[in-house]
C-alpha positions as CSV (number, residue, x, y, z in Angstrom):
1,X,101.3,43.8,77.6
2,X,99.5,46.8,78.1
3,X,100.6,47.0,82.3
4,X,104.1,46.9,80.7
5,X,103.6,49.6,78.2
6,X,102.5,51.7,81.1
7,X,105.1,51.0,83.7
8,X,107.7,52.0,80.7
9,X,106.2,55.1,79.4
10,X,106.0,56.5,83.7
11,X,109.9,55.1,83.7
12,X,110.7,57.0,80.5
13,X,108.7,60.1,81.7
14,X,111.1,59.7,84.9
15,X,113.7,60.7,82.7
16,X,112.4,63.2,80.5
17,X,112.0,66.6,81.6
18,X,109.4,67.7,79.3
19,X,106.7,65.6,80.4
20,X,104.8,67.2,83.2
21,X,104.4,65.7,87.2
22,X,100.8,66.2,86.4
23,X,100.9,63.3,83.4
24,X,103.5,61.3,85.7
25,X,100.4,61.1,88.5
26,X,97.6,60.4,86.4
27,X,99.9,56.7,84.8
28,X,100.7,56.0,88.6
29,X,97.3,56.6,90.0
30,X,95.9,54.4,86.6
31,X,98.6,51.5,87.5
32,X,97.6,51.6,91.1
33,X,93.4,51.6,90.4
34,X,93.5,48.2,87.9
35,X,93.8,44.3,88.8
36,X,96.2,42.7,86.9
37,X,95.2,45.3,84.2
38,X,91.8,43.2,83.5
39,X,90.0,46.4,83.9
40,X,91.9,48.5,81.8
41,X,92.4,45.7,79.2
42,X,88.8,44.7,78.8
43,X,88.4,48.6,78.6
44,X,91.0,49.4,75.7
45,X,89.2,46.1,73.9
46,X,85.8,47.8,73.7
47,X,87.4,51.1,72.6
48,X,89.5,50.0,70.3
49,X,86.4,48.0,68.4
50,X,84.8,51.6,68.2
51,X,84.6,54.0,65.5
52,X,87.2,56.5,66.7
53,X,84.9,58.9,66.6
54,X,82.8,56.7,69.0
55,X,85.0,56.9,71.9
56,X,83.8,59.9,74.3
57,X,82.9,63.5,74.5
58,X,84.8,65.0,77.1
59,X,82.7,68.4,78.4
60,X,85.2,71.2,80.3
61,X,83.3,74.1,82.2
62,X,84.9,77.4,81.9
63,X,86.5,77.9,85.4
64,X,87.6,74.2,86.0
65,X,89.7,74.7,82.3
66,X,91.1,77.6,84.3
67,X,92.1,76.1,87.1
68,X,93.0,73.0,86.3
69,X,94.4,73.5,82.5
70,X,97.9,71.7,83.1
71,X,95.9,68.4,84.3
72,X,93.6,68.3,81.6
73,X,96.3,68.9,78.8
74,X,98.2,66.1,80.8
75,X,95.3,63.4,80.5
76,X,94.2,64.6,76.8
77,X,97.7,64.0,76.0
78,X,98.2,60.4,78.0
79,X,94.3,59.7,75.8
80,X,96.1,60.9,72.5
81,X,99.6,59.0,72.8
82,X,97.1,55.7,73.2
83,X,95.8,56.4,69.9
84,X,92.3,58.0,71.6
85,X,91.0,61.1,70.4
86,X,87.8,62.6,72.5
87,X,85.6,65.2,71.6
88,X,86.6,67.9,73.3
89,X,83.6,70.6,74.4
90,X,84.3,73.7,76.2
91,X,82.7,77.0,78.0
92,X,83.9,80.1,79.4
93,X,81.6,80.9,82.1
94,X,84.0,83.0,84.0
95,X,85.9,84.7,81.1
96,X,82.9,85.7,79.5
97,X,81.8,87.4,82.9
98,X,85.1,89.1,83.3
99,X,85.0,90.1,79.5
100,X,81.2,91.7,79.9
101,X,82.0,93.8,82.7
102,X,84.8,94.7,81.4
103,X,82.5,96.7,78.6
104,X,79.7,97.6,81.4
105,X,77.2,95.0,79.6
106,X,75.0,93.2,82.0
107,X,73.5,89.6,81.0
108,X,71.2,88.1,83.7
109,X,70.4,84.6,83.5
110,X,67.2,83.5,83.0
111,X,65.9,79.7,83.4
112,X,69.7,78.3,83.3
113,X,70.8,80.7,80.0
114,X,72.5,83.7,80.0
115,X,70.1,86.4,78.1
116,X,73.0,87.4,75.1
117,X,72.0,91.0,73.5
118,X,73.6,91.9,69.8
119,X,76.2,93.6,71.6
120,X,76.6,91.3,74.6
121,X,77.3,88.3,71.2
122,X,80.8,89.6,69.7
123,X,82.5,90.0,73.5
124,X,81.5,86.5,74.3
125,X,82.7,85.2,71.0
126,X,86.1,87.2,71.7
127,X,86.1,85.7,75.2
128,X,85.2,82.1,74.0
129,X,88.0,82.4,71.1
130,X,91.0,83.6,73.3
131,X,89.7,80.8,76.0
132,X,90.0,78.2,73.3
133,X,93.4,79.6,71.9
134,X,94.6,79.4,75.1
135,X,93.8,76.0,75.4
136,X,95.3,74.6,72.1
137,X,98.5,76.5,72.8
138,X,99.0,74.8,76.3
139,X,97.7,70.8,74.5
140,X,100.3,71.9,72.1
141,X,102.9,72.5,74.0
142,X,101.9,68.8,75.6
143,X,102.5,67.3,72.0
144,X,98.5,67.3,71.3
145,X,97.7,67.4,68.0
146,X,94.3,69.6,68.6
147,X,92.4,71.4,66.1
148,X,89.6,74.2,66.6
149,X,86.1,73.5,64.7
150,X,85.2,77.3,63.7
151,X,81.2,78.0,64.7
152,X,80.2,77.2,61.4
153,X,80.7,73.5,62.5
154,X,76.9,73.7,64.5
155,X,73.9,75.4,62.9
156,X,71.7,76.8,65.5
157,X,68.0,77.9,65.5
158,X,67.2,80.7,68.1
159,X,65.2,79.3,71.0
160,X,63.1,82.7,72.2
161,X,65.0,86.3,70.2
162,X,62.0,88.1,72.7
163,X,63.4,86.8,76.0
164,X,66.7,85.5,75.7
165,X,67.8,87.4,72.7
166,X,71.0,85.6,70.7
167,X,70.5,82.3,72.4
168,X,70.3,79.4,70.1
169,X,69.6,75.8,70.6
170,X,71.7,73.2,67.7
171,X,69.7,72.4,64.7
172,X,72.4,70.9,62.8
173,X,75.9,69.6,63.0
174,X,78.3,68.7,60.6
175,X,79.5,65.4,62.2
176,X,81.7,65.0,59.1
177,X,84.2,67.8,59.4
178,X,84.2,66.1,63.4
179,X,84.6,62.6,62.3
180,X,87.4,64.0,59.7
181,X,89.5,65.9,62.2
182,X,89.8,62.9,64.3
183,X,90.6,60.8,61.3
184,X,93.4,63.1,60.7
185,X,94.8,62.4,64.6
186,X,93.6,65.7,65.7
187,X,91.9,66.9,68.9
188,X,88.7,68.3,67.9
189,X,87.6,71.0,69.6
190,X,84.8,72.9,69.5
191,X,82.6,75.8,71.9
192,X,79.5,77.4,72.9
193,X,79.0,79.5,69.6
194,X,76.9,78.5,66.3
195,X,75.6,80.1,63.5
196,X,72.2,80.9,63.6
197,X,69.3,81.1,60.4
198,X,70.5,85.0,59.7
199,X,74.1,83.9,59.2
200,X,75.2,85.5,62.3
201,X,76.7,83.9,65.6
202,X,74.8,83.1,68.3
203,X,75.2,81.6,72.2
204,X,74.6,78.5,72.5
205,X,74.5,76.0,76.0
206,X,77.3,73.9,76.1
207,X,75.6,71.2,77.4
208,X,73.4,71.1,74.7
209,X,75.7,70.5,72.8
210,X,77.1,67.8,73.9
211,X,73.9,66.5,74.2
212,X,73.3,66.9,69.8
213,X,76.8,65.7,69.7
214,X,76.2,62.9,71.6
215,X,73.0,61.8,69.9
216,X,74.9,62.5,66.6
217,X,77.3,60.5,66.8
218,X,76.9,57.9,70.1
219,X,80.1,57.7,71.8
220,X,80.5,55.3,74.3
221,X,81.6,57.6,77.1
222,X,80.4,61.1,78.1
223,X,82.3,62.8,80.6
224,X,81.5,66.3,82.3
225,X,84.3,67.7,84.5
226,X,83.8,69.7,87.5
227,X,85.3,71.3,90.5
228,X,83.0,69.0,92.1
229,X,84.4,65.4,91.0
230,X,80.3,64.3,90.4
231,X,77.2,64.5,92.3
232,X,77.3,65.4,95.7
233,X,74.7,64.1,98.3
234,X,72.8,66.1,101.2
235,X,76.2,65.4,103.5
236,X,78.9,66.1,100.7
237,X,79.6,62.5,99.9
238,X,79.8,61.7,96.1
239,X,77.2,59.3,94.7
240,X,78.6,56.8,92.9
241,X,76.1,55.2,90.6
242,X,73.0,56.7,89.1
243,X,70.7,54.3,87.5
244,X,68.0,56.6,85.7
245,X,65.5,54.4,85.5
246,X,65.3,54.3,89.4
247,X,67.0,57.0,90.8
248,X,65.7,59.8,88.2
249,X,62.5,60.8,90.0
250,X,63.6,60.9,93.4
251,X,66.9,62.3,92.6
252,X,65.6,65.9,90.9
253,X,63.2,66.7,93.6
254,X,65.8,66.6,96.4
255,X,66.4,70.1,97.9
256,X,70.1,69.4,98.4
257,X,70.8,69.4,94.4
258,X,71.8,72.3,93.5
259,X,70.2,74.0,90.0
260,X,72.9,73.6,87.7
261,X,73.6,70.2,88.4
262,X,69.8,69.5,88.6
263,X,69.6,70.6,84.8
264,X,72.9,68.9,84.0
265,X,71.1,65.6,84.9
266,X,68.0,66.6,83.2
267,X,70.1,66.6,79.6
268,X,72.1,63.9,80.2
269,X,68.7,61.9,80.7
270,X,67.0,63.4,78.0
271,X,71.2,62.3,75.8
272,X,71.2,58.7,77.3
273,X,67.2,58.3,76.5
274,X,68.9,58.5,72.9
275,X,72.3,56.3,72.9
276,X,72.5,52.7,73.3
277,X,71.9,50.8,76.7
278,X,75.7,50.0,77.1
279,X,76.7,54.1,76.6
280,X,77.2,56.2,79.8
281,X,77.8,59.7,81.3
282,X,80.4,60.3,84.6
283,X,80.6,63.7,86.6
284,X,84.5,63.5,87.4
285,X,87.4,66.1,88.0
286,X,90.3,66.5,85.7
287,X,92.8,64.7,88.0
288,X,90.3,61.7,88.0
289,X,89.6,61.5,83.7
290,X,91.6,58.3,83.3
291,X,90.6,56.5,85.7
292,X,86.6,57.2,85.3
293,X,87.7,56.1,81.5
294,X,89.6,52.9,82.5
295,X,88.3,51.1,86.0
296,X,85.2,49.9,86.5
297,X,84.8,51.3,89.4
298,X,85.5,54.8,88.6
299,X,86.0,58.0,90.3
300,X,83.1,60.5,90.2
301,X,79.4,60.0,89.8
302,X,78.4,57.1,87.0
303,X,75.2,58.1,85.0
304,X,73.6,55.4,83.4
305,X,70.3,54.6,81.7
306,X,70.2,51.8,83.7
307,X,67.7,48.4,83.0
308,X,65.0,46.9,85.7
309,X,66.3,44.9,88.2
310,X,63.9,42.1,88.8
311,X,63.3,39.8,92.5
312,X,62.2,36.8,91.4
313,X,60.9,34.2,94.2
314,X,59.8,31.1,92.6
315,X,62.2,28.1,90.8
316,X,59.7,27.8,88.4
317,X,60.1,31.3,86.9
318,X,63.9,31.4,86.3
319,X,65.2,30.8,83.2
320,X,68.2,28.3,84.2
321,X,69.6,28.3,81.2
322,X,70.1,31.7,80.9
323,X,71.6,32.0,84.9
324,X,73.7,29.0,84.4
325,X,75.6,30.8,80.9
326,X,76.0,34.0,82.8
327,X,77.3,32.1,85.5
328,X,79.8,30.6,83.8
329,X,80.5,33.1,81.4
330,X,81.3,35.2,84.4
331,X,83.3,32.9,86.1
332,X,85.2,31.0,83.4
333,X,84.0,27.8,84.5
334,X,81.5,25.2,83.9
335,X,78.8,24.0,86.6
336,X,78.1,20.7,87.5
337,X,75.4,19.7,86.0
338,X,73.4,18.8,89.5
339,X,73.9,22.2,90.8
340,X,70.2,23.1,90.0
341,X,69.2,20.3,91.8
342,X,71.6,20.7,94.8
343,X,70.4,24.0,95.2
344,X,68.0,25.0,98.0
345,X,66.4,28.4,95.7
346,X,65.1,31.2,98.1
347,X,65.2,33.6,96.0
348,X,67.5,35.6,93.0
349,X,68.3,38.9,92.1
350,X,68.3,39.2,88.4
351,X,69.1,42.4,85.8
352,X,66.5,42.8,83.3
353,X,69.4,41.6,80.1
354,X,70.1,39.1,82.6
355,X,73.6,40.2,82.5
356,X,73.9,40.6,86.6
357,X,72.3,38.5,89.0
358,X,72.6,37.4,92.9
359,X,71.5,34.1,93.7
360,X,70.3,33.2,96.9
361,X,70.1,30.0,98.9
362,X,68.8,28.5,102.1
363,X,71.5,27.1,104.6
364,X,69.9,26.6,107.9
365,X,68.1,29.1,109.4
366,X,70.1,32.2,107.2
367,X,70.6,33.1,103.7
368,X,73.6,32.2,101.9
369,X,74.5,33.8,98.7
370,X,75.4,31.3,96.5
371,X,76.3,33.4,93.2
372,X,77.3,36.7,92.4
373,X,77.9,36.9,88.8
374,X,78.6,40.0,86.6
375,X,79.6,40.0,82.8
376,X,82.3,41.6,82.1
377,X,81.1,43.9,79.5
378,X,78.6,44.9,82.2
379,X,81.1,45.6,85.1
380,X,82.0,49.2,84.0
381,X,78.0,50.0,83.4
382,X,77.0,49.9,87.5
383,X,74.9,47.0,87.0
384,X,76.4,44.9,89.5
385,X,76.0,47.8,92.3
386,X,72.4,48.3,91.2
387,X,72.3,43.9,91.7
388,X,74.3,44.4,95.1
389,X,72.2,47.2,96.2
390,X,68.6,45.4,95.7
391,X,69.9,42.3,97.4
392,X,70.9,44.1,100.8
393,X,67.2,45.6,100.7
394,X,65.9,41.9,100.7
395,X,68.9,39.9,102.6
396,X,70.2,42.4,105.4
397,X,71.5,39.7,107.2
398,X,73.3,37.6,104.4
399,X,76.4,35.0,104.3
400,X,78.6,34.8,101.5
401,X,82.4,33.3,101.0
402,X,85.1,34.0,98.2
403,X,88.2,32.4,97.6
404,X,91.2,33.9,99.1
405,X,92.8,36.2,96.1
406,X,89.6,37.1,94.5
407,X,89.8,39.7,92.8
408,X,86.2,41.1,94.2
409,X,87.6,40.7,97.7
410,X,88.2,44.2,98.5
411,X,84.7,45.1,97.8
412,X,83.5,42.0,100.0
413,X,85.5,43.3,103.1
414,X,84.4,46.9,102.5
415,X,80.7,45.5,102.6
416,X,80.9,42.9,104.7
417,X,80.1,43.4,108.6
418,X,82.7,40.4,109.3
419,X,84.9,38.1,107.9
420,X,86.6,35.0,108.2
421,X,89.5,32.7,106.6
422,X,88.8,29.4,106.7
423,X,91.4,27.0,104.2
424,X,90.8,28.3,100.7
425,X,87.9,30.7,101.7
426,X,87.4,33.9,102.8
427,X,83.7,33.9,104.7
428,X,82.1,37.4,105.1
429,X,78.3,38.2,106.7
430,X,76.4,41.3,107.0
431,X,73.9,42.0,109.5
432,X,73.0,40.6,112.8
433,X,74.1,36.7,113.4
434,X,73.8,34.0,116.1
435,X,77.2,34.3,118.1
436,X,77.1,31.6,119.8
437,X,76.9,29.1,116.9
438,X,78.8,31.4,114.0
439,X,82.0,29.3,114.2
440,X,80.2,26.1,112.8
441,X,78.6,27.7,110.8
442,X,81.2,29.9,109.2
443,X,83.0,26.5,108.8
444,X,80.0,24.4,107.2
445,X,79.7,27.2,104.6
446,X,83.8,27.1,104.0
447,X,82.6,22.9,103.5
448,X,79.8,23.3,100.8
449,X,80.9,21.2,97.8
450,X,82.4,23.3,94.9
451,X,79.5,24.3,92.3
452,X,82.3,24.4,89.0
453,X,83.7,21.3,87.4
454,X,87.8,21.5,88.8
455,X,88.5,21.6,85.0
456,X,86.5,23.6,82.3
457,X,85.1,20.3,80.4
């Protein structure tokens, strides 16, 4: 129903005038990322069983609100005509900069913040205020409904008057003048400026924010958009999946990440150590927003807290009971009930919830992979990459098959070394194989017996 909605509301854009090219992309580029609209249905499901004020915080940097203001009025405006309301956070990096030497003040930056002297604290305000005028107008004009939360909204305390001067960190935040505005329909949104304990503004980093907001009031989804589109590795190619719990470490000491992204990551660890296992945070850009919020797969940089993912070598230790309910849970069938018995166990790859796992059989003289098996609730969460990942590291030369239309097949070709239709099958292997006898073996995999029941008993 949904996938119908859509294709109507880009055919009545079509027709009306008022409705930018901008919005008209960002429904066709959605329609052409889902599957039969699973992805996009199993996504509206979870958001529509949140709180609305649970949905996401979407954070805009100064210059990218700039530059790319017609694209993000076009998505918060698609978001807002589905009945979803972010929290919208915003800076001024740029305008501020423009503002202050304008009026010959100079604020260096020191440890990530920009030092704010009393009379460096009314320009910024100005510059923050007009930024965020600016911004209503043009949702406005989009039909957003958008409201501005004045400073008072966030109490701050200063975090070092000596050093940084008028720098404040959030102390407090009323979440119920928040929850209220969105209650109302409106667009909250708020900027870098608080109150401080004298009763006088005070610069706060945005961030930061996001990161009190977040904790406040746990949204689902926390998005940051960037010029950038997410985190970009030592060759410029965009990571697509961060796991914290593995990739944390290793990822903050590399030379190659820049400072500003370096601390980005720092707080949204420090934000996810905080929210519930199934929230997350995405680097995107503002052409990209509804598609980070409605595929799994994304389009920037997923950040996740991420779970332990677990190799686990001997029958004995797996719980099959478990397996076998994610199993068919994921696929929507039932097992036969000798396929524990039929199957010749090397070894699985299991997520610590036991909501992803990779089983892994002998055939032969090579590894078959006998189960892939994702929940659905966990497809969106990169669980199934972290899964995927682990199992290349300990089958590099692996055989797999897929029935021709599955859904997953795309990503199968893309990771496969070679593939190969055979009836019903689509057989894919990675890694270096025995030429001379692939074709019968290719074939005895496209014969193993059918694990499922043909009919769900």
């Amino acid at each position: 129903m949904f996938i119908q909605y859509l294709r109507k509301y880009l055919r009545s854009m079509t027709e009306q005038k008022s409705e930018t090219s901008a919005t008209r992309q960002l429904v066709r580029e959605l329609l052409g990322a889902m599957t039969e609209g699973r992805e996009v249905r199993a996504w509206l499901k979870q958001f529509g069983q949140l709180q609305p004020e649970r949905f996401a915080i979407v954070k805009i940097g100064g210059g990218t609100l700039r530059d790319e203001l017609d694209t993000i009025c076009s998505a918060l405006s698609f978001l807002q005509k589905l009945g979803l309301s972010p929290i919208v956070v915003h800076g001024g990096g740029p305008q501020i900069d423009t503002a202050l030497a304008d009026a010959g003040i100079k604020t260096p930056r020191l440890d990530g913040l920009r030092v704010t002297s009393e009379q460096a604290m009314p320009i910024i305000s100005a510059a923050l205020r007009e930024v965020s005028l600016n911004f209503i107008s043009a949702l406005n004009a989009q039909g957003v409904q958008a409201q501005f939360c004045p400073a008072d909204t966030v109490q701050a305390k200063l975090v070092n008057p000596q050093k940084y001067g008028r720098v404040g960190a959030p102390d407090s935040i009323n979440y119920q003048a928040i929850t209220r505005s969105i209650q109302q329909g409106n667009l909250p949104i708020l900027t870098s400026i608080a109150i401080g304990p004298d009763g006088k503004q005070v610069n706060v980093n945005a961030d930061a924010l996001v990161r009190d907001l977040a904790i406040g009031l746990k949204p689902q989804k926390i998005i940051f958009l960037t010029p950038t589109g997410g985190i970009l590795d030592e060759n410029g190619q965009r990571i697509s999946v961060v796991q914290l719990v593995s990739d944390y470490e290793n990822l903050v000491t590399q030379d190659w990440l820049n400072g500003g992204m370096r601390l980005k990551l720092q707080q949204i660890q420090e934000t996810l150590d905080e929210l519930p296992l199934t929230a997350s945070a995405a680097i995107t850009s503002p052409d990209k927003l509804i598609k980070e919020l409605f595929t799994h797969s994304g389009s920037g940089t997923l950040i996740r807290k991420g779970e332990a993912i677990h190799v686990i070598r001997d029958f004995d230790d797996l719980d099959r009971a478990a397996i076998s309910e994610l199993i068919e849970t994921s696929f929507g069938r039932d097992l036969h009930s000798n396929f524990w018995k039929k199957t010749n166990f090397e070894f699985a790859v299991l997520s610590q919830s036991c909501r992803a796992v990779a089983m892994v059989s002998r055939l032969d003289e090579t590894l078959y992979l006998d189960k892939f098996a994702v929940l659905e609730e966990a497809r969106g969460e990169g669980l199934g990459a972290a899964v995927w990942t682990r199992l290349l590291q300990e089958a590099p030369c692996l055989f797999w098959r897929s029935r021709v239309g599955n859904p997953i097949n795309p990503f199968y070709f893309q990771e496969a070394d070679g593939n190969c239709k055979i009836g019903q099958w689509q057989v894919f292997w990675r890694g270096s194989i025995d030429w001379p006898n692939v074709h019968s073996h290719l074939k005895e995999i496209a014969d193993l017996p059918d694990s499922f029941l043909k009919e769900s008993q």
